[in-house]
N, C-alpha and C positions, 0 to 999 in steps of 0.2 A: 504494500500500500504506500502510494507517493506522501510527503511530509505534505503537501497542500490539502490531499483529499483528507488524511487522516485528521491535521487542523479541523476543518471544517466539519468532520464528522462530530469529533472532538468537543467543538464551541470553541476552542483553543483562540485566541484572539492572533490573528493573521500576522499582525505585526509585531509580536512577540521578540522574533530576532533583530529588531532593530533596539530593543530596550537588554535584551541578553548581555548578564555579564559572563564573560568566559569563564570564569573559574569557578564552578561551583565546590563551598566549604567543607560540603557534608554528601552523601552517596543515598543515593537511593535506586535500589537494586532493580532489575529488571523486572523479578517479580514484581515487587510492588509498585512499580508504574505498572503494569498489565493491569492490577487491582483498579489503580487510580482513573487508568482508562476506559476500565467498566463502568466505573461509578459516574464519571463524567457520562458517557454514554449511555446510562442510565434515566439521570438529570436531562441531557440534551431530549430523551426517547419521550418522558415526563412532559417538557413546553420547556427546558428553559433554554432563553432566547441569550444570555450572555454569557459572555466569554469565562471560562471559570479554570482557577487555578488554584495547585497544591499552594497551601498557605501553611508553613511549618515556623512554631513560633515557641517561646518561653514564657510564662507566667509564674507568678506567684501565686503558690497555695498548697495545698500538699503534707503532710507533717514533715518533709524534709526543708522544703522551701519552695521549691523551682518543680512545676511540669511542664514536659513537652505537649504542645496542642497540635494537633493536624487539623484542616479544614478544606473546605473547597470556598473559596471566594473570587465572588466577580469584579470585586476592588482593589486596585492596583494605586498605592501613591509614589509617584516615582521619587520624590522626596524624604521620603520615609522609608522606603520599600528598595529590597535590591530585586532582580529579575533572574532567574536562570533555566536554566532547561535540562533536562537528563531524560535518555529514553523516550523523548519527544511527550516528555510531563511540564511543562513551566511552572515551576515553582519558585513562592514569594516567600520572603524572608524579612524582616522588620529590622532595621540596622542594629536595634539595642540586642534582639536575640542571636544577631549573628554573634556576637560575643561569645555566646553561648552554645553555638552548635557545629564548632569547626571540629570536622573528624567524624562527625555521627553519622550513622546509619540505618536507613530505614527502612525493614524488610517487611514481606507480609508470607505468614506461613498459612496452612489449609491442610491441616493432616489432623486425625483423631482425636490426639488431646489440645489442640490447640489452632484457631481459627479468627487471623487479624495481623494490625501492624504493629511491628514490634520497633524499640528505638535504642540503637546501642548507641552511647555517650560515654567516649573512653574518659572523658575530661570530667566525669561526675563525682565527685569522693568517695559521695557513698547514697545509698537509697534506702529508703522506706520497705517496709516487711511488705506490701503487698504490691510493691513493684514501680506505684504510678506516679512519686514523687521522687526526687534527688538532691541533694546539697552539693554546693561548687565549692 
């Protein structure tokens, strides 16, 4: 499948490599772009009319401090926001989280005991007993 058709299949906003920064900080595996591209393709199948993109972010809350969030959003601030692409997913990143997510990786498994994304953060000290927070 061409990078246009699949865009467009996608909702993927067309001009996406014009805002692309080349180096993406953190990996996100094949799998889980395949995932991200269902899901997108899901939404697009649903009505929705805009462009939407992996939004991987840091927050506070957690008993450790810090969670990672994933999302799908159709808002892009280029001033706020860095652009990247992997496995033809664009994904947005918020400059204060990039701090926070260089070297991670975000996989998605699908086997018996376990089904979703998972997020390795070698940079994290330490985590919370049920997995979903971390301290830097």
């Amino acid at each position: 499948m061409s990078t246009m058709t699949e865009q467009a299949t996608l909702g993927i906003k067309s001009d996406c490599a014009t805002t692309t920064t080349p180096t993406m900080p953190m990996t996100l595996t094949e799998k889980a772009a395949g995932e991200v591209k269902k899901i997108i393709a899901d939404q697009v199948a649903a009505g929705e009319t805009r462009p939407l993109h992996l939004r991987m972010r840091v927050v506070g809350g957690g008993c450790s401090g810090f969670q990672h969030k994933l999302d799908l959003d159709p808002e892009v601030n280029l001033k706020l926001d860095e652009v990247f692409e992997q496995h033809g997913v664009p994904v947005v990143i918020d400059k204060r989280s990039l701090l926070y997510l260089t070297g991670v990786t975000v996989d998605f498994h699908d086997d018996l005991n376990r089904r979703g994304f998972s997020i390795n953060n070698p940079s994290a000290k330490g985590t919370c007993g049920c997995g979903s927070s971390f301290s830097m």
